[in-house]
C-alpha positions as CSV (number, residue, x, y, z in Angstrom):
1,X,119.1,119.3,90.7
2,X,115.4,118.3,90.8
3,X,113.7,115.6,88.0
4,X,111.1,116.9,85.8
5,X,107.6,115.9,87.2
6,X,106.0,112.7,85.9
7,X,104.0,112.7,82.9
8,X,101.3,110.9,84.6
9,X,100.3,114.1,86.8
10,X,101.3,117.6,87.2
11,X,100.9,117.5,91.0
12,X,104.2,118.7,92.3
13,X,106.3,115.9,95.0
14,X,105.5,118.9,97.9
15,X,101.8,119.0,96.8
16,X,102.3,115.1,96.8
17,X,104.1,115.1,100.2
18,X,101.3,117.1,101.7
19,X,98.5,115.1,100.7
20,X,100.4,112.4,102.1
21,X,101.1,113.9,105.6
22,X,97.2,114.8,105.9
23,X,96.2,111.9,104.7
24,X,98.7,109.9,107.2
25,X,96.7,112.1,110.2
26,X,93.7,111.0,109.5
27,X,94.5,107.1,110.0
28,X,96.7,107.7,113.0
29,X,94.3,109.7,114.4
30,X,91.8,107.0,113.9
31,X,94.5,103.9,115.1
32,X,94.3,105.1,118.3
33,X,90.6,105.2,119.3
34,X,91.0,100.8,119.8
35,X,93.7,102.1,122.4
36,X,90.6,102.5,124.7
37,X,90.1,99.5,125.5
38,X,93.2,99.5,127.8
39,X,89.9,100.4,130.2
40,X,88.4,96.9,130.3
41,X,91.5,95.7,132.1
42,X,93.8,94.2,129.3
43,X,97.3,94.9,129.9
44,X,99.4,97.4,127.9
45,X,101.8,94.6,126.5
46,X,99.0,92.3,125.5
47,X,97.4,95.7,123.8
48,X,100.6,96.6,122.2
49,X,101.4,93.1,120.8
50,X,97.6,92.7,119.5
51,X,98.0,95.7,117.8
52,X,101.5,95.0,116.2
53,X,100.4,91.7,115.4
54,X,97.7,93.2,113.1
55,X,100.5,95.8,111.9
56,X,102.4,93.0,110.9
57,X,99.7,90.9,109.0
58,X,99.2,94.1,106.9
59,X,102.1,95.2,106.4
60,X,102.8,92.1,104.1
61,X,99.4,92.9,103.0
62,X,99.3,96.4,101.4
63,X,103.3,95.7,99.8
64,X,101.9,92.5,98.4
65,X,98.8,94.0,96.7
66,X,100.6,96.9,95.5
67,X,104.1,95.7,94.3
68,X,104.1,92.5,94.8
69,X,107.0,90.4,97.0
70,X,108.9,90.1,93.7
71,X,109.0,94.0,94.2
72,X,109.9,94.1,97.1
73,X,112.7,91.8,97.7
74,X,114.3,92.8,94.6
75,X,114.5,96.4,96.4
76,X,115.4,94.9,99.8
77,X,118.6,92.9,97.7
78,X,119.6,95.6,96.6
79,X,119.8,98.0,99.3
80,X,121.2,95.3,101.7
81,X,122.9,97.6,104.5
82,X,119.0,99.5,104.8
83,X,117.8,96.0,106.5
84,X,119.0,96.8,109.9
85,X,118.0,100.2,109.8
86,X,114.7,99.3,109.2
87,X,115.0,96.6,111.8
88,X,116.1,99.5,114.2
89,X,113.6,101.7,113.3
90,X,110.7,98.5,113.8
91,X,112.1,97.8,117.4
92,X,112.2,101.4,118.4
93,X,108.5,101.9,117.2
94,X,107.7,98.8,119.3
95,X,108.7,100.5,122.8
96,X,107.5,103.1,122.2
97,X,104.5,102.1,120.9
98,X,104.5,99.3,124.4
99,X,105.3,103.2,126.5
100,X,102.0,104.8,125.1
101,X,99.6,102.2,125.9
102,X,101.4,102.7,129.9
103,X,100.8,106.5,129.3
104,X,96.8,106.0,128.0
105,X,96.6,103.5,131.5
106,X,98.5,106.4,133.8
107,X,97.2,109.6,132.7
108,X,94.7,109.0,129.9
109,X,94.2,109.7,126.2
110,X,94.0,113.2,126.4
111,X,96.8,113.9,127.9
112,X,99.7,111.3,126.8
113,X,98.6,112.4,122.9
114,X,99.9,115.9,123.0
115,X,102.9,114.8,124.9
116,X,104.1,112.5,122.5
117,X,103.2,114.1,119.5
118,X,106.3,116.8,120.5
119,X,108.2,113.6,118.6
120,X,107.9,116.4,115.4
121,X,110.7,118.2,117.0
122,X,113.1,115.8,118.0
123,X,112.4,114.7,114.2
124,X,113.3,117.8,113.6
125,X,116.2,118.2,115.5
126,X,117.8,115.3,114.1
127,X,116.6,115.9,110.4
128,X,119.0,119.1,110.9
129,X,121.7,117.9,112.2
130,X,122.2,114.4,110.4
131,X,120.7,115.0,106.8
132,X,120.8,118.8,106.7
133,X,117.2,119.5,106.3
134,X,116.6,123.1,106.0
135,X,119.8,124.0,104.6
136,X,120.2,126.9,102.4
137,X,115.7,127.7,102.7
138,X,114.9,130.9,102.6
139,X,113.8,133.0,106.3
140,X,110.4,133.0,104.8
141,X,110.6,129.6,104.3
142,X,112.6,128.7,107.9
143,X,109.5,130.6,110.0
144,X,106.9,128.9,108.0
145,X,108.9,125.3,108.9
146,X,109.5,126.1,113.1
147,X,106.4,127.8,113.9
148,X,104.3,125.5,111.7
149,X,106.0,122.5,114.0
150,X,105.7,125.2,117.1
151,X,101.8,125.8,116.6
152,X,101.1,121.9,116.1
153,X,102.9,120.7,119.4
154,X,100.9,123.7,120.8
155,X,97.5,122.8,119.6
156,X,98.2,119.4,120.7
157,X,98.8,120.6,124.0
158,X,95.5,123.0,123.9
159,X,93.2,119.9,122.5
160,X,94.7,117.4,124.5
161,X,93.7,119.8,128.1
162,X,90.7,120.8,126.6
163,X,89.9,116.9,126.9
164,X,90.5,116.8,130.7
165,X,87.0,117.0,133.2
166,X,87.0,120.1,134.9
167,X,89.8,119.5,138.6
168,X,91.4,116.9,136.5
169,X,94.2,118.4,136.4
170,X,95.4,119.5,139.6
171,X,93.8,116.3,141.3
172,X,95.6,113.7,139.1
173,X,98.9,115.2,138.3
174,X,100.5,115.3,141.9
175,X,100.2,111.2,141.8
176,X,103.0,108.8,141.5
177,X,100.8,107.1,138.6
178,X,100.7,110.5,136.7
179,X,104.1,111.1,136.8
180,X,104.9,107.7,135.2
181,X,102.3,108.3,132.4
182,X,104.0,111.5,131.5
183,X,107.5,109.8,131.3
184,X,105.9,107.3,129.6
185,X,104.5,109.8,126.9
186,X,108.0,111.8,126.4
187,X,109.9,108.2,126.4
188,X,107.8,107.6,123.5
189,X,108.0,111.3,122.0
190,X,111.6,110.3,122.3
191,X,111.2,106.6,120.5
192,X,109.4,107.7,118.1
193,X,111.1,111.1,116.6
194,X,114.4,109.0,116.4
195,X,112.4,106.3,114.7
196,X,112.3,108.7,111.6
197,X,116.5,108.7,111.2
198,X,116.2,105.7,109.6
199,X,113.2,106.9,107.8
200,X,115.1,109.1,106.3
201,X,118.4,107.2,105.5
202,X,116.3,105.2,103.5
203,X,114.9,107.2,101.4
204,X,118.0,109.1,100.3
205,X,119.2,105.7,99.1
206,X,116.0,105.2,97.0
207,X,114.3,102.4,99.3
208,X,111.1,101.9,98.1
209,X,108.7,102.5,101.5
210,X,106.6,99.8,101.0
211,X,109.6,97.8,100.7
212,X,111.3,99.4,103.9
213,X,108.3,98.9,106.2
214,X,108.3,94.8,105.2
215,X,111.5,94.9,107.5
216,X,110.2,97.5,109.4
217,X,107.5,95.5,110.6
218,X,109.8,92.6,111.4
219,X,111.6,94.4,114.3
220,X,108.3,95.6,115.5
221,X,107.0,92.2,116.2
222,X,109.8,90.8,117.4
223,X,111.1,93.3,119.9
224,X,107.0,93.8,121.1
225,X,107.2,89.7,121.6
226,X,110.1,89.9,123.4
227,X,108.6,92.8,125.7
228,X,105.6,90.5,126.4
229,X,107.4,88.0,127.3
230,X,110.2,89.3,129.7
231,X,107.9,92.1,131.2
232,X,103.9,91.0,130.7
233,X,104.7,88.0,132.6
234,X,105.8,84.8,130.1
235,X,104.0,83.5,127.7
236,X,101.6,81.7,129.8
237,X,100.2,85.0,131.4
238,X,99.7,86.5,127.8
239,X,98.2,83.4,126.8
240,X,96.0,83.7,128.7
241,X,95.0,86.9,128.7
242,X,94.6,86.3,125.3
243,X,92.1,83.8,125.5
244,X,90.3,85.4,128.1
245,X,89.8,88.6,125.5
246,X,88.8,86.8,122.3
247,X,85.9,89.1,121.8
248,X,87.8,92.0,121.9
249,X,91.5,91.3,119.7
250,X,89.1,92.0,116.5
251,X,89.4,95.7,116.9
252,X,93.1,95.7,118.7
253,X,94.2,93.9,114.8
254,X,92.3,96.8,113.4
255,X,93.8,99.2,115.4
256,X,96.9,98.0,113.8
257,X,95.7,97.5,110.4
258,X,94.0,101.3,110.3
259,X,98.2,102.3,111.8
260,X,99.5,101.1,109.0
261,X,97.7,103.0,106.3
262,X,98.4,105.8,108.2
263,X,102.3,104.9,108.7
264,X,102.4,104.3,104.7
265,X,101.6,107.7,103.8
266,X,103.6,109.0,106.9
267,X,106.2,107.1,104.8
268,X,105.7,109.0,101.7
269,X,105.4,112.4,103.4
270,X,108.5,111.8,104.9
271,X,110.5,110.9,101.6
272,X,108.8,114.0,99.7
273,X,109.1,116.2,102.5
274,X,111.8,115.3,104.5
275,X,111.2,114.9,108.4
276,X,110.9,118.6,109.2
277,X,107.9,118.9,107.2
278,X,106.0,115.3,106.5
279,X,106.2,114.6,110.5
280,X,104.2,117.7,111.6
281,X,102.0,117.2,109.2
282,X,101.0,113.7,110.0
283,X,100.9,114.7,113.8
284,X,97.2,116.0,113.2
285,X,96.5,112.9,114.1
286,X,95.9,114.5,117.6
287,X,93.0,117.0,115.9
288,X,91.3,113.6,114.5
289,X,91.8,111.7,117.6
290,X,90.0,114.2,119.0
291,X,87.0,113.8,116.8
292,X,86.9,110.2,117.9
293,X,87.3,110.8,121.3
294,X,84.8,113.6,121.7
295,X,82.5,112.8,119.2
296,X,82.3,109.2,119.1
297,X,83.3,108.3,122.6
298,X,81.6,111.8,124.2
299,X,84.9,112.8,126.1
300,X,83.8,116.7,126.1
301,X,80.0,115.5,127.1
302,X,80.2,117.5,130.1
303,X,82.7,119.5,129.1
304,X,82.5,123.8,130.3
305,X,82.6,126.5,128.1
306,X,86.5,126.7,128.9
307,X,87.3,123.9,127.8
308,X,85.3,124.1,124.7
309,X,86.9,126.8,123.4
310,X,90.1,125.0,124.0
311,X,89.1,123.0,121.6
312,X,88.2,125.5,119.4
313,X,91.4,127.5,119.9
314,X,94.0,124.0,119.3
315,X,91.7,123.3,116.4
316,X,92.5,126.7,114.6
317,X,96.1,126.4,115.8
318,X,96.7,123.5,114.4
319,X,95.0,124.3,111.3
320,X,97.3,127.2,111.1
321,X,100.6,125.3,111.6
322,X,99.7,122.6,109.0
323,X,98.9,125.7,106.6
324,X,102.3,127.2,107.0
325,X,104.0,123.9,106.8
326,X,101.9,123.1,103.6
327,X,102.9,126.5,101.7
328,X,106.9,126.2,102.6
329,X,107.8,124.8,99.4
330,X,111.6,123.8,99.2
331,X,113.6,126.3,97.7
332,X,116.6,125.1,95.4
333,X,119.3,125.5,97.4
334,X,117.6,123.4,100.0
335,X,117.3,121.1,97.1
336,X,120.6,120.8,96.3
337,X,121.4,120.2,100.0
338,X,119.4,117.7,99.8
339,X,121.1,116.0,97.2
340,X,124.3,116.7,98.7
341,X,123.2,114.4,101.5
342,X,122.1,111.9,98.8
343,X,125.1,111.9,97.1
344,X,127.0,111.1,100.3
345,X,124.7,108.4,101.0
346,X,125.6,107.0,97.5
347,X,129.4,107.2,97.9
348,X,128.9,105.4,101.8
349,X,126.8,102.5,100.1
350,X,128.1,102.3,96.2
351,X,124.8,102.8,94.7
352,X,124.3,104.5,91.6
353,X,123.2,108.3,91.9
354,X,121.5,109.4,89.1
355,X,119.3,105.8,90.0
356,X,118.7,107.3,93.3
357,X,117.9,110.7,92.7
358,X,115.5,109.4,90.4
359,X,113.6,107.5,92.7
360,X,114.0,109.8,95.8
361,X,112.2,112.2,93.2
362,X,109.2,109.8,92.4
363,X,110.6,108.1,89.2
364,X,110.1,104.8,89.2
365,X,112.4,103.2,87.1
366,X,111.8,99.7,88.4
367,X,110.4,96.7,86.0
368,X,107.1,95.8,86.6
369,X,106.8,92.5,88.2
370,X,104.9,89.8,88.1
371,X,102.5,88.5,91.2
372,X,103.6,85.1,92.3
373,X,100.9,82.8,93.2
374,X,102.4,82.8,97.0
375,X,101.3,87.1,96.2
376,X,97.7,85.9,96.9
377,X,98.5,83.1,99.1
378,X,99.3,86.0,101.9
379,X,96.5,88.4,100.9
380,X,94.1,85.2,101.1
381,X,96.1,84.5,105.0
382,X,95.8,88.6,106.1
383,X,91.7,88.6,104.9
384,X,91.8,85.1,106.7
385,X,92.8,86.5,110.1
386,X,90.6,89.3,110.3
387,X,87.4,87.0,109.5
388,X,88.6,84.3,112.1
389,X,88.7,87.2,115.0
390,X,85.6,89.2,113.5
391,X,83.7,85.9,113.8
392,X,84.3,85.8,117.6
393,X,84.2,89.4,118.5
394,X,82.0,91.6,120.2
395,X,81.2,95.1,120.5
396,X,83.2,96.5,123.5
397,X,81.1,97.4,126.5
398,X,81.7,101.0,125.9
399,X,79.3,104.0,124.7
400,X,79.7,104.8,121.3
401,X,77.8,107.2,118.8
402,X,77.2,105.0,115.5
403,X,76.6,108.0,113.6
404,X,79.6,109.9,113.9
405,X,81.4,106.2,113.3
406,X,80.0,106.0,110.1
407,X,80.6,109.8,109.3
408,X,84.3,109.8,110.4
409,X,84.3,106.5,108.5
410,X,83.7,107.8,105.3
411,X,86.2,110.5,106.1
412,X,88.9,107.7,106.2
413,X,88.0,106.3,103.3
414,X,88.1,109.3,101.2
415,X,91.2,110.9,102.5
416,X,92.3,106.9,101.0
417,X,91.1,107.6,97.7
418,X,92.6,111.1,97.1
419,X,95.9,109.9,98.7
420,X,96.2,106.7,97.2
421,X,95.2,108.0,93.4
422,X,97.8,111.0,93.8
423,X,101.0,108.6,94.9
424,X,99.7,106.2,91.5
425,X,99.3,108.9,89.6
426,X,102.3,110.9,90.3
427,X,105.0,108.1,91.5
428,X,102.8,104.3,91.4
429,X,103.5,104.7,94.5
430,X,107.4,105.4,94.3
């Protein structure tokens, strides 16, 4: 059973849920490049809860602008039992978010990206098992799905060794330090492709995601706080550190703010696509963290020929596996699988069916509400925050190309425009 497209476009929800997934690899390929400045001797938890802490100031932002709280808690009401999932799926993003920055310290960017990017098949695996993704698709469409996945992990592998020096490699991954960054890095691949359960529960109970990462975002904060405090050393140590890094939390907050864009239309692309397809797609990231890295930080500077064409071979790889995953349209018995699984979220929970489907299929059948003057109160706070810590920042002590920061720059921005007109049009942002 699948609801007739909106009125408002003819884009279809795949075409929707693949401009989302791109769009979502563009930002989180971008949210890491303030990752870097694990270098200048800041510790991972005081990175991770700088960088939740702006996740969390907009996360209340981009709801509140869009919806409205009204919105919002109205859904949340109304979908009590999704709370704790999305509590769940916050504090599991936190540690593994808290295990990446370890992995960036231990073995570097280029190689703790790849590794836990490989979180699109544990998504995978667990989209199949608990919400029977893939059920009743086609062969054609089954190879397009699992190599698609396959070729991404694989170009993630190829960019992220293509971003080593030449003896890296063999020198650095014999040492106890190495080993821990790569646990790290699959503790995290683990964290994070179990995140997306709840993701997905969600969404087959028509939860709004804007209203789902409001709670989302509450677990993150409070189980990175808690890791700060039991593991960085008490509050007084990250206090400290705190103060003692003034100039540089600006672009830690953005690191989290530019996350969160990118989360939000991983968000969508999950509830259009499902898990098997929106995650993969997202996980480009690693071809745009890439771009930073190389073009704007000069990782492949002194690169050799080898490992250029590395690059060039997990660039076309990549490409190749978000091409596949882009053309394997559901077929309709995987649709009606999926609403089997719907339909048994409905009888678990009471909610109304028909409601849901409508919803899970971009229908928005929801009143418009009303912004509250408290709506602007916490826009006015959010834009507060980031002037207070612009105001006192500094550029990091690192070399940077301007140029390609403006360029890739612009690239954000209009990968923002095309996604964000094509979720108003189709769903206002459903």
């Amino acid at each position: 059973m699948t609801t007739a497209p909106s009125k408002r476009s003819s884009i279809s929800l795949h075409q929707l849920g693949v401009i989302a997934g791109l769009t979502a690899g563009v930002w989180l390929g971008a949210a890491e490049a303030p990752t870097k400045l694990v270098d200048i001797g800041l510790s991972p938890y005081t990175i991770s809860l700088c960088m939740v802490a702006g996740v969390f100031t907009a996360r209340w932002t981009f709801p509140t602008l869009i919806k409205g709280t009204s919105f919002v808690f109205a859904d949340l009401a109304s979908k009590k039992h999704l709370i704790l999932w999305a509590l769940l799926a916050g504090a599991l993003w936190a540690v593994a978010n808290t295990l990446t920055v370890f992995a960036i310290r231990d073995v570097g960017l280029a190689i703790a990206f790849p590794l836990w990017n490989a979180n699109a098949l544990i998504g995978l695996f667990w989209a199949r098992i608990l919400f029977r993704e893939l059920e009743g698709a086609g062969p054609k469409i089954l190879v397009r799905v699992l190599f698609g996945s396959l070729a991404i992990v694989v170009a993630a592998i190829l960019l992220g060794y293509s971003s080593l020096p030449s003896g890296m490699a063999s020198d650095s991954a014999h040492t106890h330090r190495a080993v821990q960054g790569i646990l790290a890095a699959f503790g995290a691949s683990l964290m994070w492709g179990t995140m997306y359960v709840p993701y997905r529960k969600a969404y087959l109970s028509g939860m709004n995601p804007l209203s789902f990462v409001t709670a989302f975002t509450v677990g993150e904060l409070v189980t990175v706080g808690t890791l700060a405090l039991t593991l960085g050393g008490g509050s007084q140590a990250i206090l400290g550190e705190l103060h003692r890094s003034q100039g540089v939390l600006f672009w830690l907050f953005l690191g989290g703010f530019v996350w969160v864009v990118g989360d939000l239309f991983q968000q969508f692309a999950a509830k259009y696509l499902g898990i098997g397809r929106g995650i993969p797609l997202s996980n480009t990231n690693q071809l745009w963290g890439l771009a930073w890295g190389a073009l704007v930080f000069g990782e492949l500077t002194s690169a050799d020929l080898a490992h250029k064409l590395l690059v060039l071979a997990g660039s076309l790889v990549m490409i190749l596996g978000a091409a596949l995953i882009s053309s394997a349209a559901a077929s309709g018995k995987e649709e009606t699988s999926r609403n089997l699984a719907l339909l048994r979220e409905c009888d678990r929970y009471g909610l109304n069916y028909q409601a849901t489907l409508a919803t899970m299929s971009g229908e928005d059948d929801n009143p418009d509400f009303k912004r509250r003057w408290w709506d602007y109160a916490i826009v006015l706070a959010a834009a507060s925050v980031f002037l207070f810590l612009g105001l006192r920042t500094h550029v990091p002590a690192l070399h940077m190309n301007f140029g390609w920061i403006i360029a890739l720059t612009a690239v954000l921005f209009i990968s923002l425009i095309l996604g964000g007109v094509s979720l108003a049009r189709r769903t206002r942002f459903s």
